[in-house]
C-alpha positions in Angstrom: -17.0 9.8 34.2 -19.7 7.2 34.7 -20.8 3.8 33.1 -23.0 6.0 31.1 -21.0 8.2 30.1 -18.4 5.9 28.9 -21.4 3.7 26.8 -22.0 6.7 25.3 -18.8 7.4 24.1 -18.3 3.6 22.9 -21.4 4.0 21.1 -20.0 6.7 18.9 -16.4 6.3 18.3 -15.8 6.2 14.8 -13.7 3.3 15.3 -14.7 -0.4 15.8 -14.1 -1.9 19.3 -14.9 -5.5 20.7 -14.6 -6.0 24.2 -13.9 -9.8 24.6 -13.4 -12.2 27.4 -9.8 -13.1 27.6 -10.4 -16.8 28.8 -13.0 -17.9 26.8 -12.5 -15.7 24.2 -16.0 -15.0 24.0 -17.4 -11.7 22.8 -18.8 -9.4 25.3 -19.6 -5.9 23.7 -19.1 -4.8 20.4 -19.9 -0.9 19.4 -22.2 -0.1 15.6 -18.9 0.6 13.8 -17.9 -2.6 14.8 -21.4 -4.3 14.3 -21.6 -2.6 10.3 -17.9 -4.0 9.5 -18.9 -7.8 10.6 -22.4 -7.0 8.8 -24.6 -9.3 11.2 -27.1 -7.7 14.0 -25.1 -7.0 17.4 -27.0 -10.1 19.1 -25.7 -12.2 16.3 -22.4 -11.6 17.4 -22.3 -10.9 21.6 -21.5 -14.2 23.3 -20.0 -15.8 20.2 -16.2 -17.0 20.0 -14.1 -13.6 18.6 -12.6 -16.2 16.5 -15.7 -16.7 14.3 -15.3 -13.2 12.6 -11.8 -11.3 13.2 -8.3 -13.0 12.7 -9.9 -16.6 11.8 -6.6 -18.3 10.9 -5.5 -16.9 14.8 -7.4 -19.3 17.0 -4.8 -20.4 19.6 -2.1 -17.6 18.4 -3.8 -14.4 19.9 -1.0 -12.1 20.5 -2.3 -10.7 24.2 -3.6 -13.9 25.6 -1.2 -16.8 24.0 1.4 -15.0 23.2 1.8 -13.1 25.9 2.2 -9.4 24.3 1.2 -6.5 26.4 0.0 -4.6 22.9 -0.8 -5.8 19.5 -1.0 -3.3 16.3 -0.9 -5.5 13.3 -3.2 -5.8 10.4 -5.7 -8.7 10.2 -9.1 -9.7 8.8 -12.5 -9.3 9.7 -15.2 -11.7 8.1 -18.4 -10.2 6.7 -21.6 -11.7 6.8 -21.4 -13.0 3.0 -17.7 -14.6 4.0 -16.0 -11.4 2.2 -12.4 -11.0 4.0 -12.1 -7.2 4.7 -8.6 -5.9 5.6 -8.0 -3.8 9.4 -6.0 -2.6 11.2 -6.0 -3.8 15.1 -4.7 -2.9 18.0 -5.7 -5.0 21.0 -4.7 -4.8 24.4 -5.6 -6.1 28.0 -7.6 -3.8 30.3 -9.4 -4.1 33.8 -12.9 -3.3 33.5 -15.4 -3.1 37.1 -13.8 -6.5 38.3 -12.1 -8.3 35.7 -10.1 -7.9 32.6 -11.5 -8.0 29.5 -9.4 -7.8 26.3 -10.0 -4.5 24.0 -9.9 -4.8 20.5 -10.2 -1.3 18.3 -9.8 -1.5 14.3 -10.3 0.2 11.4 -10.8 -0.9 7.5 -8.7 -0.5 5.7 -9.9 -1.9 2.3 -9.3 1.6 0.4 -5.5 1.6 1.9 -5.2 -2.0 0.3 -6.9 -0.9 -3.0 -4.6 2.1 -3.4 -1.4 0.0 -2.3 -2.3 -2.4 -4.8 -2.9 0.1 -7.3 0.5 2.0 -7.0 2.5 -2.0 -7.1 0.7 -2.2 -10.3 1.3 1.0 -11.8 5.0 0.5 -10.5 5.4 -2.9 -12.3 3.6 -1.5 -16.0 6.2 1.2 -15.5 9.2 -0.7 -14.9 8.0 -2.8 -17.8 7.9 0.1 -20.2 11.3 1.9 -18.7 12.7 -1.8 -19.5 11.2 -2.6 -23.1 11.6 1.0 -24.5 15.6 1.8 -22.8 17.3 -0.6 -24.2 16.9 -0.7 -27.4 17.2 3.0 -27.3 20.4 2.5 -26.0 21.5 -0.2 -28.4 20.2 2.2 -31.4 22.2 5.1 -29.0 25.5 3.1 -29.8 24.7 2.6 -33.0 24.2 5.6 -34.3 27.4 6.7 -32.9 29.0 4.0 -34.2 27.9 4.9 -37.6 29.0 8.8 -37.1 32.5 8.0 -36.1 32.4 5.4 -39.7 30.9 8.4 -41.9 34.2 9.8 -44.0 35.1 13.2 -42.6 35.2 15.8 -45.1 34.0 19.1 -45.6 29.7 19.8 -47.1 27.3 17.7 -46.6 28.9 14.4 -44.8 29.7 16.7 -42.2 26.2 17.8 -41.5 24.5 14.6 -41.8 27.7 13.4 -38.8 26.5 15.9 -36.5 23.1 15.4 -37.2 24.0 11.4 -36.1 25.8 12.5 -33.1 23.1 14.5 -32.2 20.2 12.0 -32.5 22.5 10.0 -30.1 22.7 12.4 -27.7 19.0 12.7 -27.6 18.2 9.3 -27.8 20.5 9.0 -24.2 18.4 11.4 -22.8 15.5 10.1 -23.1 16.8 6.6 -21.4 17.9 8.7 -18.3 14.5 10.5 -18.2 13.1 7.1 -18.4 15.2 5.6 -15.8 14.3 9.2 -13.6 10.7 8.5 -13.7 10.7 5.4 -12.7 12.6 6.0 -9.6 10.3 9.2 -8.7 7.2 6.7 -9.0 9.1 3.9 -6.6 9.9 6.4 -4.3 6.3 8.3 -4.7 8.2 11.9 -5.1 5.3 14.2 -6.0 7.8 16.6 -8.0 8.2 15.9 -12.0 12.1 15.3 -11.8 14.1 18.2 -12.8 16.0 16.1 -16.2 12.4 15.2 -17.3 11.3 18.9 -17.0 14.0 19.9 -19.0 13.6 16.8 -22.0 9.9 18.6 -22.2 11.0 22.4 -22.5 13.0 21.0 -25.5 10.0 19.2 -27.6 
């Protein structure tokens, strides 16, 4: 494959790639996908300090050329034109090029990942809140209930009905704090199922 043929290639990737001087830190190359992430015109960014747009809190720490790594697959930051802090994904690694080495760095955004991660902690906290305000005081009125069918007098007719009835508003009333508690561990743990207890609690509404 010639130096063409390998331009061509870097042109088109679907994946942004910097090629960067490992001493200097300098930029070299960059490819479009890597151009339209910073947001700045390619000659705005070739011979400028890598530093100046991805991993700006890393100058002096890069894991190839300071910290020795062989391999780094981490997420970081690029900076866009307006200062905006968008979220990749890097791997960057040492290479020889013609006659020298140049560092390669490859990324990918991934600002949607972050949005959705984000989304799913939230969800997960207003869940948790509502599994915590709404089980126990259905437990507490759970107990109490009981606690008042065990008191009511046990004789025959009507006190008899309205005990069951108790013990059976109890017993419904403890359901719904496990299907509660069920939920909320199917969200944490991102099970795509509706959990079996819960399935059941809506067959009987």
């Amino acid at each position: 494959m010639d130096r063409e043929e390998l331009q061509a290639i870097f042109e088109k990737i679907q994946t942004g790639v910097v090629i960067i001087d490992p001493k200097s830190h300098t930029i070299l190359d960059i490819n479009p996908i890597a151009v339209s992430l910073i947001g700045r015109n390619k000659e705005e960014i070739v011979g400028q300090v890598c530093h100046q747009f991805i991993c700006p809190a890393g100058r002096g720490k890069c894991p190839i050329t300071d910290l020795g790594q062989v391999i780094d697959n981490s997420e970081r930051v690029i900076i866009g034109r307006d200062g905006t802090r968008i979220p990749i994904l890097k791997t960057a690694t040492i290479a020889r090029v013609g006659e020298r080495d140049v560092l390669i760095e490859s990324f990918i955004d991934i600002r949607d990942r972050k949005i959705a991660e984000d989304r799913r902690s939230a969800l997960i906290g207003y869940i948790s809140e509502i599994v915590m305000r709404v089980r126990e005081p259905l437990l507490i009125v759970q107990q109490n209930l009981a606690d008042l069918a065990e008191k009511t007098p046990k004789c025959q007719g009507n006190k008899d009905e309205v005990r069951a009835g108790l013990l059976l508003e109890a017993a419904r009333i403890r359901q719904i704090a496990g299907n509660l508690a069920e939920v909320e561990k199917a969200i944490a743990e991102e099970r795509e199922d509706i959990p079996a207890a819960y399935r059941e609690f809506l067959k009987g509404q």
